[in-house]
N, C-alpha and C positions, 0 to 999 in steps of 0.2 A: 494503513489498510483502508481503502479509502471506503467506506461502508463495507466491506467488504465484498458487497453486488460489482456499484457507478464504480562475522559476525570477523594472538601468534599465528599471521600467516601458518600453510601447512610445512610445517618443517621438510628439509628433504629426505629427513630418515623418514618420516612416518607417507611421505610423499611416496617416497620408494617402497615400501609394504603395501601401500595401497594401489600400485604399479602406476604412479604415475612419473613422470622425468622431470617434472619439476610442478610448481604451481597452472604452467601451461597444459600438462598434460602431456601423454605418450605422444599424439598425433600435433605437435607445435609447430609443421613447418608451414613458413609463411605462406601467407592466405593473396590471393593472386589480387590487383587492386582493381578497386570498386570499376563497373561501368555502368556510370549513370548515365541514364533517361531524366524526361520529362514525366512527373507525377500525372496521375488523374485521380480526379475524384473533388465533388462538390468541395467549394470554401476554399482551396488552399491558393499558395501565393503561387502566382507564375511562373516564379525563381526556384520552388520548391524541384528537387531533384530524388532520381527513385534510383534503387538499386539493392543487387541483392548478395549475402556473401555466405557459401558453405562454409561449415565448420561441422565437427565431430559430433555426433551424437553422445558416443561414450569417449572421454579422453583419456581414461585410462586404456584403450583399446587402442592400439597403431592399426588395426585394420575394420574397423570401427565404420560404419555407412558415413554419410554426411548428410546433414539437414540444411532445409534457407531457412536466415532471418535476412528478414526483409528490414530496408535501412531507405533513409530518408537525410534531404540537407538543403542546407539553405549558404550557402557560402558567403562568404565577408563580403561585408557592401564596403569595404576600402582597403583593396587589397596591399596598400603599401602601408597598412596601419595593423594588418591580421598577424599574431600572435599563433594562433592553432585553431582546437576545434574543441567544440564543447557541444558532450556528451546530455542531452537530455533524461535522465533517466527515471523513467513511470514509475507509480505510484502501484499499489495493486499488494500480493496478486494477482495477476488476470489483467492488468494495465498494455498500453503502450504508447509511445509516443510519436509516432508515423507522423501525425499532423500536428504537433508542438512546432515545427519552424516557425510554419504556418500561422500558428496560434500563438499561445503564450510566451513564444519564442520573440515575437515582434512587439511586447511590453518591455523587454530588455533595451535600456539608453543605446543612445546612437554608440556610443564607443562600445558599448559591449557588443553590440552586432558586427563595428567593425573592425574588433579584434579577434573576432570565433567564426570558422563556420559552426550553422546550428545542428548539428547531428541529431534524428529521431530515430526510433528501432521498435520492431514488434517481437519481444522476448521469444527465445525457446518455446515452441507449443502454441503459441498465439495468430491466429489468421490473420494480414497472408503470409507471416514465415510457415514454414511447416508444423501444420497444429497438430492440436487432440480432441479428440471429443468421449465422454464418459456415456453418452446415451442415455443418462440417465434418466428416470423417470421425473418429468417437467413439477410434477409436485415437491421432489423431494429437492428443488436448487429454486423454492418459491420466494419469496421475499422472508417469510419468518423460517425458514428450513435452513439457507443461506449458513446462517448464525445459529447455535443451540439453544435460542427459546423452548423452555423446560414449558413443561406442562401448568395448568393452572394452579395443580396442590404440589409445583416444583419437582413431579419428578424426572428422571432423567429416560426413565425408559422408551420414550418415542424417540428421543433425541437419538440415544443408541439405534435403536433399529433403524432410521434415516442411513448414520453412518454407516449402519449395516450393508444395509439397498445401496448405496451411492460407491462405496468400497468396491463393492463387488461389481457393477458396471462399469467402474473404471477399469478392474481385472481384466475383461470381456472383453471391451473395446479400446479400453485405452491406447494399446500397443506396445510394443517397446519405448519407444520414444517418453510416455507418462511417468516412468521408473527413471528417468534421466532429467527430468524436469528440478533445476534448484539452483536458490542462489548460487553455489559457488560456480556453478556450469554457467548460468547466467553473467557473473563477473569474466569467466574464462572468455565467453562470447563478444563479450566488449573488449580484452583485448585483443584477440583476432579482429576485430572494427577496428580497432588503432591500429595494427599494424596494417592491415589493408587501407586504410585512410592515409598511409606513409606519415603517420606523427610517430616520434621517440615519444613525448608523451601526452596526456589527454587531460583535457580539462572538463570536468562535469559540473551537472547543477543536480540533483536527485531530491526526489521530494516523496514523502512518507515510504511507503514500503521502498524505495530508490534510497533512502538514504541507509537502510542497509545492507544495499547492493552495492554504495556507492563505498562503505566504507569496510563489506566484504572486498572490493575490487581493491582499496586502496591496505588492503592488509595482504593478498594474494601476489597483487603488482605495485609494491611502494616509490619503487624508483620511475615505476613509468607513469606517474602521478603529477600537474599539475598546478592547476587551482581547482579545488573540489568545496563546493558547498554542500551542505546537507542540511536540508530545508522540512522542519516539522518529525523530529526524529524519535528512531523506536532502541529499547531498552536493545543490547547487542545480547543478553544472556545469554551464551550458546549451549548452555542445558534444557533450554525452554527455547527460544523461539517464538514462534507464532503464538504458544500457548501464553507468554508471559504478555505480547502485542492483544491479545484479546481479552486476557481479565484487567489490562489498564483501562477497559471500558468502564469499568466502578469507579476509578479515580475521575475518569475524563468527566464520564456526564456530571459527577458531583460539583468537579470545579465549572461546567457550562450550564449547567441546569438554571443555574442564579440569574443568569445572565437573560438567559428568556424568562425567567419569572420577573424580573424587573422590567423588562421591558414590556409581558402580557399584562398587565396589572397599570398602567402607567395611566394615568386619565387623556383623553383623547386619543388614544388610538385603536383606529376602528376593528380592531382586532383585540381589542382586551377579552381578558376570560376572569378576571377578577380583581379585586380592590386590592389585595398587597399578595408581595411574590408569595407570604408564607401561603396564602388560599392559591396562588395557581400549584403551588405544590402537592398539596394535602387533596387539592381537586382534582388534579392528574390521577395521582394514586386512585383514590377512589372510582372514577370514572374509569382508570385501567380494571380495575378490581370486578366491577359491575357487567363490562367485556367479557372477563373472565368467565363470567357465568352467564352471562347473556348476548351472543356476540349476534352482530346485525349483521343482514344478509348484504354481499359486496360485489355486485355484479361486475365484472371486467379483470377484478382483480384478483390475485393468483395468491394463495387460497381465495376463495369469493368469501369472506368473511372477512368483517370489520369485530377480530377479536382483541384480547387484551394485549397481546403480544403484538398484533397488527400496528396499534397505538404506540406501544414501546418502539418500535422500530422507526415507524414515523418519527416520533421523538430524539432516537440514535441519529436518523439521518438528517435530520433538522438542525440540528445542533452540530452540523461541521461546518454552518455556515448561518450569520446573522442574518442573511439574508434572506436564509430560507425559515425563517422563524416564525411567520404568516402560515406557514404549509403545517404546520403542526397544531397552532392555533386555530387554522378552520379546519380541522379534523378535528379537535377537542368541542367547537362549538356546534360542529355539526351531529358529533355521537348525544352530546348531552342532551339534544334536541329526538334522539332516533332516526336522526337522518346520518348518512356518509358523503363522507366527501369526494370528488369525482376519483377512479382507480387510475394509481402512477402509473405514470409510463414504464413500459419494462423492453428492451433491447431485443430485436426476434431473434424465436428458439436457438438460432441456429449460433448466436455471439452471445447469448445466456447460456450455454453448453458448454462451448468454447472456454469461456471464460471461468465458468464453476469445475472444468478441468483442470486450467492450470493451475489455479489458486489449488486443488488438490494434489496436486504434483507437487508444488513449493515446497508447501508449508508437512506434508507428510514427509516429504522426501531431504529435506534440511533436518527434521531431528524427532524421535520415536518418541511417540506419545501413549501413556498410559491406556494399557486393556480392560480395566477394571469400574464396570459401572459402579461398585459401591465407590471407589474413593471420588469417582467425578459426582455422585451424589451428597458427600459428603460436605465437598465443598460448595456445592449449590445450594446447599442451604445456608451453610455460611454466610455467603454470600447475599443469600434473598435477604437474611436476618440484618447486615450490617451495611445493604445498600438495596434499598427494595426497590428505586428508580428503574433497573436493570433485572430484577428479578431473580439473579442469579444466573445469567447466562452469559455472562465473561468467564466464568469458569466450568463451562457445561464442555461435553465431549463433540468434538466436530470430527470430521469423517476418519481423522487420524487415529482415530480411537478401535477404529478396526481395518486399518492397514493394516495388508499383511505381508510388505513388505521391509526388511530393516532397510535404515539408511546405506548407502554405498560407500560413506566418509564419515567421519566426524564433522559437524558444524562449526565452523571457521568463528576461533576467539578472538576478538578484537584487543589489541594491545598498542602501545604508546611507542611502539619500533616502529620508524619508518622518518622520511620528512614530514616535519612541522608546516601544513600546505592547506591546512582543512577550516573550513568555516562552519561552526551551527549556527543556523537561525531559527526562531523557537519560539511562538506564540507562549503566553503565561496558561493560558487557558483557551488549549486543544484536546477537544471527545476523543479524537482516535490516535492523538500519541501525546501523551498528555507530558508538562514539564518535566515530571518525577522521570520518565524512561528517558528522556533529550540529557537529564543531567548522569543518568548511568554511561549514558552513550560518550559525554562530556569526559567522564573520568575513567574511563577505559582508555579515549586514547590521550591522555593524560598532556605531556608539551607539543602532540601535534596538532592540537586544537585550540579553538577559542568560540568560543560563544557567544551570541548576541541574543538575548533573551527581550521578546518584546511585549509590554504591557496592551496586548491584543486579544481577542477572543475568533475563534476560529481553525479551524484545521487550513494549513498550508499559509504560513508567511509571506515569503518574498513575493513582491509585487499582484502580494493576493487579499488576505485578510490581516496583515501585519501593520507596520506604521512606515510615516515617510523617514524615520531614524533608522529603523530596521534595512529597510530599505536602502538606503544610500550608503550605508555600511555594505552589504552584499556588493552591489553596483560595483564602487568604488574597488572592492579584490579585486574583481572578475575582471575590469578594467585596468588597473595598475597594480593589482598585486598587496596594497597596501591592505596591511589588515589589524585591526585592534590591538595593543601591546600586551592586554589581557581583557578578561569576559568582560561585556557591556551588557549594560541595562538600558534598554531604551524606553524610555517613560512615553 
């Protein structure tokens, strides 16, 4: 979940009660093939290729509307060396990967590029496929509203009423389309991509929320599965869900917190905030604490206040990357001073909308989440008590908490049926999918996987924050298939 801003396949009996005709869904017949264009739009490669492919809104429906997702490619630079096509699949909720050919896709070895085309896509709900938007009210999808940052004396009751407000403007405007919004409809849409791409089967790369889409798609569609890597992964629990993805923010920052205090604390560098990690920790705190009750006026930025929670967030979001380690550090030196530091950029209204829609469709509409402010308060304190970094708001209530509508399906179990075809790749120490959930993930799908666990700090591995071990293990499937004979450790 990338800040959350920046899961036994369904059997066919229960396929059939739920009226669908298989994993495909009622409306399955083949989807007419792509006509790509030339892309537009700043940055991207010349090669990049645009194109758009309806699919069913509702698949349980045979008469069911059709929506576009919008689809993107980059095709094999050797075509008497190309293999198939490899599925790029976004992070998020609220991700897409449109311009990955483009991008991240062109860090991929020469063999890997010239054995895939590079396939990108803007999910169900995401602009320009056919979106959503919830209207909401622009405070309530602010940088600390996003996530259920509790109140200063922890309680949950603002948090609720957000969910409340934000619920309920989805109801409004959402449309039909918002109530159809989820992983499994998302997997369903990529294979319609594969079959309109004319591949038997598909090779991806999915990375955080993508990797369990990637490994919903490969529990849904096992046979039409490839080489699939799954890069920075989240627990499958499909009792929980997103709710189990968001309280591993207690585990993540514990195990990344160290990592910026060793390095604020280091002598010479001109961003230290103190003499050993234990004072950048205890000073954090404190300085959060002091916010708490005194927060600075924060012109530009949404809330305009530099409160404690304001600080936590920074913190959250600093910690998916070493490099952004600097941006948290001069926010701490600047509050300790009474000044702020300049207000983060935020994506206009109209793709901050957008995007706190579908992330609302996902994650409500994949699996029912508790009504009851007492037990979400219950556990927030818990939580405050046994991880005060976070405050407790890994386990606070987010807008699923007053959805009012049930799921359409059960949330798709991930189990160890299918081809043995899948790679993890898995920093030691990632904030937002932290090892602990990569290794449930690990043992759900039991001899179809293998794992490469890399001695890294960072959210998103492969060819990102991982190691050059990590690394060339991935490379090396995607290129020849070759894959570890069991889990590695890359030091």
């Amino acid at each position: 979940m990338k800040q959350i801003t920046k899961h036994v396949a369904l059997v066919a009996a229960a396929g059939a009660m739920l009226g669908f005709a298989g994993p495909g869904g009622a409306s399955a017949a083949a989807p007419e093939p792509l006509d790509w264009t030339r892309c537009t739009g700043p940055g991207l490669d010349p090669r990049q290729q645009c194109a758009t492919l309806d699919v069913p809104m509702d698949y349980s429906d045979p008469d069911s509307p059709e929506i576009r997702i919008a689809v993107s490619r980059i095709p094999s630079e050797k075509p008497s060396a190309r293999r198939g096509a490899l599925l790029l699949i976004p992070g998020g909720p609220g991700g897409d990967s449109l311009g990955d050919p483009s991008g991240k896709g062109q860090k991929l070895p020469q063999k890997v590029r010239d054995a895939y085309d590079l396939v990108g896509f803007a999910p169900r709900g995401m602009a320009p496929s056919t979106s959503v938007d919830c209207k909401a009210d622009p405070a309530d999808i602010s940088m600390t509203k996003r996530v259920p940052w509790p109140a200063p004396d922890g309680s949950v009751d603002g948090t609720m009423a957000t969910a409340r407000r934000t619920a309920a403007a989805c109801v409004r405007n959402g449309g039909e389309l918002i109530r159809h919004i989820s992983t499994a409809n998302e997997a369903r849409d990529l294979d319609r991509l594969r079959a309109a791409l004319g591949e038997k089967k598909i090779s991806a790369w999915g990375v955080s929320y993508g990797t369990y889409v990637g490994a919903v798609y490969g529990q849904l569609f096992p046979h039409r599965t490839d080489r699939i890597v799954l890069d920075s992964n989240n627990d499958p629990d499909h009792t929980r869900v997103t709710r189990n993805w968001l309280a591993a923010f207690e585990a993540g920052v514990e195990d990344n917190f160290p990592e910026f205090a060793k390095w604020a604390s280091r002598p010479g560098n001109p961003h230290r905030v103190a003499r050993t990690p234990a004072e950048v920790r205890s000073g954090f705190l404190r300085l959060a604490a002091r916010l708490d009750r005194d927060p600075l006026p924060w012109p530009g930025a949404n809330p305009p206040l530099l409160d404690g929670n304001a600080l936590r967030q920074i913190m959250l979001s600093s910690l998916y990357d070493p490099d952004d380690y600097p941006t948290l550090a001069k926010a701490v030196r600047a509050a300790r001073k009474g000044t702020v530091p300049p207000a983060p950029e935020s994506p206009p209204e109209s793709v901050l909308q957008n995007l706190a829609a579908v992330g609302v469709g996902t994650i409500c509409n994949d699996v029912e989440w508790p009504g009851s402010a007492a037990a979400y308060q219950k556990d927030v304190d818990e939580s405050r008590a046994a991880y005060p970094l976070t405050a407790g708001m890994p386990r606070g209530p987010m807008v699923c908490a007053a959805w009012p509508y049930k799921p359409k399906e059960p949330a798709v179990r991930i189990t160890d049926r299918g081809p043995s075809n899948i790679l993890l790749v898995q920093n030691e120490r990632d904030v937002a999918t932290p090892l602990a959930g990569a290794r449930k993930l690990r043992q759900a799908l039991g001899g179809r996987a293998v794992m490469v666990t890399v001695n890294s700090t960072g959210h998103d591995a492969y060819l990102a924050n991982g190691n050059a071990c990590g690394d060339a293990t991935v490379s090396r499937f995607l290129a020849t298939g070759e894959r570890p004979g069991r889990d590695l450790y890359c030091d």
